[in-house]
Steps between C-alpha positions, in 0.01 A plus 500: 500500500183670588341349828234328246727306403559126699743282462416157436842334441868538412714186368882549446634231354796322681604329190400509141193394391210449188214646740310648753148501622280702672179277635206532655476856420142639690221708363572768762678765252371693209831458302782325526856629451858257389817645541766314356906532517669251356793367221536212304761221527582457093720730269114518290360615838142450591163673453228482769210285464192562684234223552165539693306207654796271329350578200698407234251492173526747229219792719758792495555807306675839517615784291836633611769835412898420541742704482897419537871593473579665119485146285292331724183449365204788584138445406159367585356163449174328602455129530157308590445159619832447680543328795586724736568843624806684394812618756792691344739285370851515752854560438572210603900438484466623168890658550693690763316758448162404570483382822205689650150389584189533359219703612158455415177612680170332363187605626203312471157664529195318656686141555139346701244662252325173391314701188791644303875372352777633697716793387836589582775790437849418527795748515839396516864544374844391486697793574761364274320420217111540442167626626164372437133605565258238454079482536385130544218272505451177630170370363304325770269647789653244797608690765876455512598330765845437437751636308818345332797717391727254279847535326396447187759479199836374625645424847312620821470792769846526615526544909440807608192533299222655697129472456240682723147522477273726599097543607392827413190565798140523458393858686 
């Protein structure tokens, strides 16, 4: 990572589990960056919900591109007034064969700006079986001071899941 970027906090989980939060995030960053690793504990596997200020109304949108293994489905959708933002969805324990980890990256672009709604671009991928590219919204001007990153779908984070977050610095 460039030297801009500060850590803020890791959590591995020990054990499975629905959810993880990141609190008390300050206004001391322009941006703020969520790096996520993780699997589900179903054969359905899991997708990766992402909730701000534990906002859990209908005040998110985003247009997304996926792409996946021949068969798999490939396309673009768009969806408003969801409640919440998008991660990839895992491959869980869907078979033998997919027993990797998620990756997503979601970076969210002025997080304390009190004026405007809150964007976000998330990239991310299962190596075994799909990529995504989503833009986002999340339709209030709060700062976001916390952030919730829930296994949404079936099961939860399996151990071994990892979650970091990062402040990217004012100059």
């Amino acid at each position: 990572m460039a030297s801009t970027y500060e850590k803020i906090e890791t959590t591995t989980l020990g054990s499975a589990t629905n959810s993880v939060t990141f609190s008390s995030i300050s206004g001391s960053y322009t941006d703020l960056v969520l790096i996520s690793s993780y699997r589900g504990t179903t054969t359905s596997g899991a997708y990766q919900a992402i909730r701000f200020n534990g906002d859990s109304g209908s005040n998110y949108s985003h247009t997304f591109i996926y792409g996946g293994q021949s068969g798999d489905p490939q396309g673009s959708a768009r969806n408003a007034n969801i409640t919440h933002f998008y991660g990839n969805t895992t491959g869980g324990s869907m078979s033998t064969n997919r027993t990797g980890f998620t990756q997503n990256v979601l970076y969210i672009m002025n997080y304390s700006n009190t004026v405007t709604f809150k964007t976000g671009i998330l990239r991310g991928g299962h190596a075994e079986t799909n990529t995504d590219m989503l833009v986002q919204m999340w339709r209030s001007t709060s700062a976001i001071t916390s952030i919730t990153s829930i296994a949404d779908g079936a099961g939860n984070f399996a151990a071994g899941s990892t979650f970091t977050l990062y402040g990217i610095l004012k100059a």
